[in-house]
C-alpha positions in Angstrom: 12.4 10.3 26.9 9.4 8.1 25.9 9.8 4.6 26.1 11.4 2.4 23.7 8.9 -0.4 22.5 11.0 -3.7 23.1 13.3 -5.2 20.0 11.9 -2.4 17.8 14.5 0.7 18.7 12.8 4.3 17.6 15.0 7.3 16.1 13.0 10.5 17.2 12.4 13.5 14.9 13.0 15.7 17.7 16.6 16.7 17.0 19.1 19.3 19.2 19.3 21.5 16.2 16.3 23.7 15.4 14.3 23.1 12.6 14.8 26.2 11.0 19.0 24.7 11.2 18.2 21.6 9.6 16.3 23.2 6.6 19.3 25.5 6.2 21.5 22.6 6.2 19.6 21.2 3.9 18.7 24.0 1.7 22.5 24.9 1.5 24.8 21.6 1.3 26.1 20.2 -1.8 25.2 17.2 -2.6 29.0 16.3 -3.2 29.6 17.2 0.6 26.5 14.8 2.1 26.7 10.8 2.6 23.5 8.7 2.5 22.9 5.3 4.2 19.9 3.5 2.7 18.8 0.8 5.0 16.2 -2.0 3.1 15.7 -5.8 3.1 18.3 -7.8 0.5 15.2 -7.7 -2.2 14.2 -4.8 -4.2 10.7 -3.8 -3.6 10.1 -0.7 -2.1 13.5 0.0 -1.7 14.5 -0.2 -5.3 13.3 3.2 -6.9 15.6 4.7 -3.7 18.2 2.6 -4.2 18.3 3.5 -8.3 18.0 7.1 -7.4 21.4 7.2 -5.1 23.0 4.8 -8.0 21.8 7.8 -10.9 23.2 11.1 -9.0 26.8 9.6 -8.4 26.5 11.2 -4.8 28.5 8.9 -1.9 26.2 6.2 -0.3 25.7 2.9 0.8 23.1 0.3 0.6 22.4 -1.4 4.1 21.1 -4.5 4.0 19.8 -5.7 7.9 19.4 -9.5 8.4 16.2 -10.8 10.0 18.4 -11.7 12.9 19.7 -8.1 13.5 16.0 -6.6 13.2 14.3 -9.5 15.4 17.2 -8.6 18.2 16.3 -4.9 18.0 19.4 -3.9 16.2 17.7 -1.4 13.4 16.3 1.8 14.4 13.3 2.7 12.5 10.5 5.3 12.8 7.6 3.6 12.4 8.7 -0.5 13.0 9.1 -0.7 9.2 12.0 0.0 6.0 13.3 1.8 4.1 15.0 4.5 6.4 17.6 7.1 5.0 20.3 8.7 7.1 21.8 11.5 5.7 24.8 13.0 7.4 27.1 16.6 6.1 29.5 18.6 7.7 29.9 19.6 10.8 28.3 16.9 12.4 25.1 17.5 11.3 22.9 14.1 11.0 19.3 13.3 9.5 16.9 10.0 9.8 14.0 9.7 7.2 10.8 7.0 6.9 8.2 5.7 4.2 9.5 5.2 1.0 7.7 8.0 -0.7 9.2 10.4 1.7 12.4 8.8 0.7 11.8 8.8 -2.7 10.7 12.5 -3.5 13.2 13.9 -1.1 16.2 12.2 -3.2 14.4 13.0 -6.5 14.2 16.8 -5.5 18.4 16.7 -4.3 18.4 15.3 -7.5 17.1 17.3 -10.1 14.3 14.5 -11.2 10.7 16.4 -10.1 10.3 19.0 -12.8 11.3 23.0 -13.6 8.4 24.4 -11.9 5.9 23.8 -9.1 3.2 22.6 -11.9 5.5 19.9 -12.8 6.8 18.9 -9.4 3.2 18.6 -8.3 2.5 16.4 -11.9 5.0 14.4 -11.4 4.1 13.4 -7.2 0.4 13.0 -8.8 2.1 10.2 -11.2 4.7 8.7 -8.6 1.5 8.2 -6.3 -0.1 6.5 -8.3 2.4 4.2 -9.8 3.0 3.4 -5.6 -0.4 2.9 -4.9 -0.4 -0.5 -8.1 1.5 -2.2 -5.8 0.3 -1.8 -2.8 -3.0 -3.2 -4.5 -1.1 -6.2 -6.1 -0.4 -6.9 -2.3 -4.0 -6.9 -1.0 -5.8 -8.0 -3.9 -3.8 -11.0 -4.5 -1.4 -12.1 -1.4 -3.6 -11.1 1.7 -6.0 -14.0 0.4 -6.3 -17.4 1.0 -5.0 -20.0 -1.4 -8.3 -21.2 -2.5 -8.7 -17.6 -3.7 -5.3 -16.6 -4.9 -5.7 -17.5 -8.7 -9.1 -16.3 -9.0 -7.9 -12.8 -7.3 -4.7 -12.9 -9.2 -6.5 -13.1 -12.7 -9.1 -10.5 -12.0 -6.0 -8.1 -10.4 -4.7 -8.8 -14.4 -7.8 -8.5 -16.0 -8.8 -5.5 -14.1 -6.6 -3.7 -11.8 -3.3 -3.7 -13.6 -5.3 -3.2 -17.1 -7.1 0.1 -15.6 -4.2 1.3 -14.2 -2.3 0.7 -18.0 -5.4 2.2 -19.8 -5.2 5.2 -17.5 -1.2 6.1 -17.8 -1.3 5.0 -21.6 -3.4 8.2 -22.1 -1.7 10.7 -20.1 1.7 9.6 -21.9 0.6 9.7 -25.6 -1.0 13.3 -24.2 2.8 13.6 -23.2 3.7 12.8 -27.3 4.7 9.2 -26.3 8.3 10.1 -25.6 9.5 7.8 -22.9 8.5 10.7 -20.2 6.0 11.3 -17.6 6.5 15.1 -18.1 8.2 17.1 -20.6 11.0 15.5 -22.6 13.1 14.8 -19.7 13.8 11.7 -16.8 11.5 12.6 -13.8 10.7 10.4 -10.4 8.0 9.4 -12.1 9.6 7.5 -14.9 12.1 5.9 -12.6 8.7 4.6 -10.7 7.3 3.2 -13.5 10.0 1.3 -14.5 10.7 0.0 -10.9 7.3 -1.1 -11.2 7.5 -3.0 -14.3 10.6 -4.6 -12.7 8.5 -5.9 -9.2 6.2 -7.6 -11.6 9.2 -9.4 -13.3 9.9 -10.6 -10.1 6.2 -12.2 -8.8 5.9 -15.8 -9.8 3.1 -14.9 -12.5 5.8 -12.2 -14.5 5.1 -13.7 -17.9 1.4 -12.7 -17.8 1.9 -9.1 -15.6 4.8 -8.2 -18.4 2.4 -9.5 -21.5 -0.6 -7.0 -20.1 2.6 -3.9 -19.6 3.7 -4.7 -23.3 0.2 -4.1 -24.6 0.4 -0.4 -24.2 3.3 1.5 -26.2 3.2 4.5 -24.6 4.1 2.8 -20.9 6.2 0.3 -22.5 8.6 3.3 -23.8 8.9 4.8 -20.5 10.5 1.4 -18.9 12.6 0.9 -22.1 13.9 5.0 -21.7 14.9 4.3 -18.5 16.3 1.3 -18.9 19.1 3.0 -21.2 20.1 5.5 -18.5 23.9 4.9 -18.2 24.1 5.3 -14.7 21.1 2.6 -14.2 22.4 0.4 -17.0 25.5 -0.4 -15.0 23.7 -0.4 -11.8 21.3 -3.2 -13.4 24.2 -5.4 -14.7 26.0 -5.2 -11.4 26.2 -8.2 -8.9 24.1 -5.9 -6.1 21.4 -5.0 -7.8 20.6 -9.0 -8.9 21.5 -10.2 -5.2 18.1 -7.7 -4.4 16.5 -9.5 -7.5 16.9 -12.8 -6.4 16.1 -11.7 -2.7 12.7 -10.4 -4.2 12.2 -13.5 -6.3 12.7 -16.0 -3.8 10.5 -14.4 -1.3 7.6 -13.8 -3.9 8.5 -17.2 -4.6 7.1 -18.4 -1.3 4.5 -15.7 -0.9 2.8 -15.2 -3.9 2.4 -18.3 -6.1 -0.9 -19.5 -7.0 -1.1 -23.1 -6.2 -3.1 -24.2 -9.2 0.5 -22.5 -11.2 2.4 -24.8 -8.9 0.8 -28.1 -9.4 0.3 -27.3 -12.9 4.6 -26.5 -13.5 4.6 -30.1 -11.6 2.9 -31.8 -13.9 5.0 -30.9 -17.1 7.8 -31.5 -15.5 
């Protein structure tokens, strides 16, 4: 067995059932008869759009939440040294690990019935989903990988440019869509559960007044957040005291992370 790099504890994909026995597994248990563990940090982030996914198809889970004391002592297994990671365990003793988020993410969305009828909307929806994931992953670079003396000129061009492209370019493939609170079709799909996890992370970024303001400029997006938002399932999952302990978790650390210090001294001041 390869060797284990120290306090970071690896799950292998080499399992002792064949492949071709852990597709079948897959292919052929109920969703009623399986149990996912969803391991994340206690803020929502990347773990959020897996975390509303589990909370939407009713099936039996739980939501892990490892301290920074249990991951620094090398108590979480991962694949690749980060989270999210999915176990997903059925009968018979059959047992499964999954990494990176948007593995994650499309896997539960197909158990789930959320990527489409066909293969052409399965592959529009990932094409959406994508790039919905990739917004953030630019917030992250373009505006807290910089130094303070930069972060409020890099945060106001990310506004003025990067978030506005990105809302220019889904506003027209959703009023192509008829403007009805879908990616695709007429009915919920990964994709619109994305979107709105989206709009959520930027409600939780010190700057979420001006992010929300540029998201409420284009109807078409906005009516895709506001669909979702009256899902029943995600509703009660929104209201509940879980889903605003990850809330708080993500505003505190933003909170530390990605404030631009001219914001700060300026809420100082009028206080």
């Amino acid at each position: 067995m390869a060797v284990q790099p120290a306090n970071r504890p690896k799950f292998s994909f080499q399992s002792k059932h064949s492949s071709q026995a852990i597709s079948k597994f897959l292919a052929e248990t109920d969703n009623n008869d399986l149990f996912f563990s969803l391991s994340y940090w206690e803020i929502a982030a990347v773990g959020s759009t897996a975390r509303d996914l589990l909370e939407y198809s009713g099936a039996k889970h739980e939501k892990l939440t490892p301290s920074y004391a249990e991951w620094s002592a090398g108590k979480v297994s991962t694949a690749f040294s980060v989270m999210p990671i999915l176990n997903v365990k059925g009968p018979n003793g059959m047992e499964i690990d999954m990494a990176e988020s948007e593995v994650i993410d499309t896997f539960l969305a197909e158990r789930f019935g959320l990527m489409g009828n066909n293969a052409w909307e399965s592959m529009t929806i990932r094409t959406f989903y994508t790039n919905i994931h990739y917004l953030r992953e630019r917030t992250f670079t373009e505006t807290l990988w910089v130094s303070d003396s930069e972060k409020k000129k890099a945060r106001d061009q990310f506004l003025s440019h990067t978030l506005r492209k990105f809302l220019e370019d889904h506003e027209f493939h959703l009023q192509e869509n008829g403007c009805n609170g879908h990616y695709v079709g007429d009915k919920l799909s990964l994709a619109d559960l994305h979107l709105a996890n989206i709009v959520h992370f930027y409600g939780t970024v010190p700057w979420a007044t001006a992010a929300l303001d540029e998201f409420k400029k284009y109807e078409a997006v906005w009516k895709v957040k506001e669909t979702v938002d009256q899902v029943s399932q995600l509703d009660a999952w929104h209201a509940s005291d879980e889903f605003k302990r990850f809330e708080k978790g993500s505003v505190d650390y933003y909170a530390k992370n990605c404030t631009v210090p001219e914001d700060a001294t300026k809420e100082a001041k009028e206080e």
